[in-house]
C-alpha positions, 0 to 999 in steps of 0.5 A, a space after each residue: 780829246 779822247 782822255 777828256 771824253 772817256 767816260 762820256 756815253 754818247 745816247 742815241 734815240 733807242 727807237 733807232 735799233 732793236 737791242 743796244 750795240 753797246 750791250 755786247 760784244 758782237 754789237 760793238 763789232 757790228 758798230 766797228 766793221 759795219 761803219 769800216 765796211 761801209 767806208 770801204 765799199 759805200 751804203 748803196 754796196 754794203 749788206 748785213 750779208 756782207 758784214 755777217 761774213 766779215 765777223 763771221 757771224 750770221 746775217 740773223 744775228 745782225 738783226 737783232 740789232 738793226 733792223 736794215 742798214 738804214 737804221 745803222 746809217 741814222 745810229 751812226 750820224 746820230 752818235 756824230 751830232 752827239 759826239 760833236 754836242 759833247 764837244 761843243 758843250 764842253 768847250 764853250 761851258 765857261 764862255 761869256 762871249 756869244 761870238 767867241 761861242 760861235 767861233 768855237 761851234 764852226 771850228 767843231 762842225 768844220 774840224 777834221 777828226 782824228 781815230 783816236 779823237 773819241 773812245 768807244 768802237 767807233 772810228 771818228 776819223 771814219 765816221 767824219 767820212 761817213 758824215 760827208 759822203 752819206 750824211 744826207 741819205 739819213 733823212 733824204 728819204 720818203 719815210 723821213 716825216 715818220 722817222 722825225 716823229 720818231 725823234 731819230 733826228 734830235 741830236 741833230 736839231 738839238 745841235 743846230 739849236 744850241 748854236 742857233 742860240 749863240 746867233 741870236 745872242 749876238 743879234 736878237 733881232 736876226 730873225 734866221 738863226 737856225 736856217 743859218 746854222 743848218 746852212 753852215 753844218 750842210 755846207 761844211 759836209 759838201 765843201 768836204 765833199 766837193 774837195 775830195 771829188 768836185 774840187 772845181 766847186 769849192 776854194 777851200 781844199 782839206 784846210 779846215 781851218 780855211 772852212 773854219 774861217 769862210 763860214 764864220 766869216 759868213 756867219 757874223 758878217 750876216 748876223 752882225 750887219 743885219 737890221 730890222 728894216 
């Protein structure tokens, strides 16, 4: 995977951060250890303090990229809709079939990453983590219709958009597609969520395969069997 994406520059909305990590040194070391120092100690205990001493840096210098850990937050879970965007594009280019797409799209959304899966600072098996536990802090806020006009949430529709339009390849006359598929990429991140911590509410474990399987099973009963009354 990471051979096949190497050359790909994942874009985030530039109203995100103040200056380009990806333009320096320093700012590629904010991406690493910040997304580390969050999957260690969480968003509510990480700091720009605490991160300006891990690189042994000033907390200033920090800043002149992000303007608070928010915005890193939203740049992180950003890049992952456009890392798994690229993935999805790539792998359904050459299909004819919208269900095999669709198969393909929740076998993307579910799949269990590994660090070497993508180039770049960015750990993607930590960031999959990442996009578990804190994914929703993104936009459960009450700046979020302000950050939506900002467009910091497009990789994200976009995504739910393209596989929204496999649903409707398959049933046009299915009238819910991105509700469904909105659904399922939630409902992958807390059934990740539930194995590791709330295990009693989820059947599926870490297979990611099974959770492949429960929401496409899910997703083309629902779609398939569904008539316009």
């Amino acid at each position: 995977m990471k051979e096949l994406f190497g050359h790909i520059q994942i874009q985030v909305n530039e109203k995100v951060y103040l200056k380009d990590p990806n333009s320096s040194d320093l700012g590629k070391r904010i991406l690493g250890e910040g997304l580390l120092l969050i999957d260690e100690v969480g968003l509510e205990r990480f700091t720009f303090r605490k991160l300006a001493k891990r690189l042994e840096t000033t907390e200033s210098s920090i800043y002149r990229y992000f303007e608070n850990k928010h915005k890193l937050l939203i740049y992180f879970i950003s890049w992952y809709w456009g890392w798994l965007e690229y993935q999805l594009v790539f792998s359904t280019a050459n299909l004819s079939s919208a269900e095999e797409k669709l198969r393909i799209a929740i076998r993307i959304l579910a799949a269990n990453v590994r660090e070497t899966d993508a180039p770049g600072p960015i750990n993607v098996e930590v960031l999959n983590r990442l996009v578990v536990s804190e994914s929703s802090k993104a936009y459960l806020t009450k700046e979020v219709d302000e950050a939506n006009k900002e467009g910091f949430y497009l990789g994200y529709k976009r995504l739910v958009g393209r596989v929204a339009d496999f649903v409707s390849e398959i049933n046009a006359d299915y009238p819910y597609p991105h509700t469904l598929i909105s659904t399922i990429a939630e409902g992958i991140q807390h059934q990740k969520y539930f194995a590791d911590h709330l295990p009693s509410l989820t059947d599926i474990q870490q297979d990611a395969g099974l959770l492949a399987t429960c929401y496409t099973d899910m997703a083309l009963s629902t779609v398939t069997q569904y008539s316009p009354k």
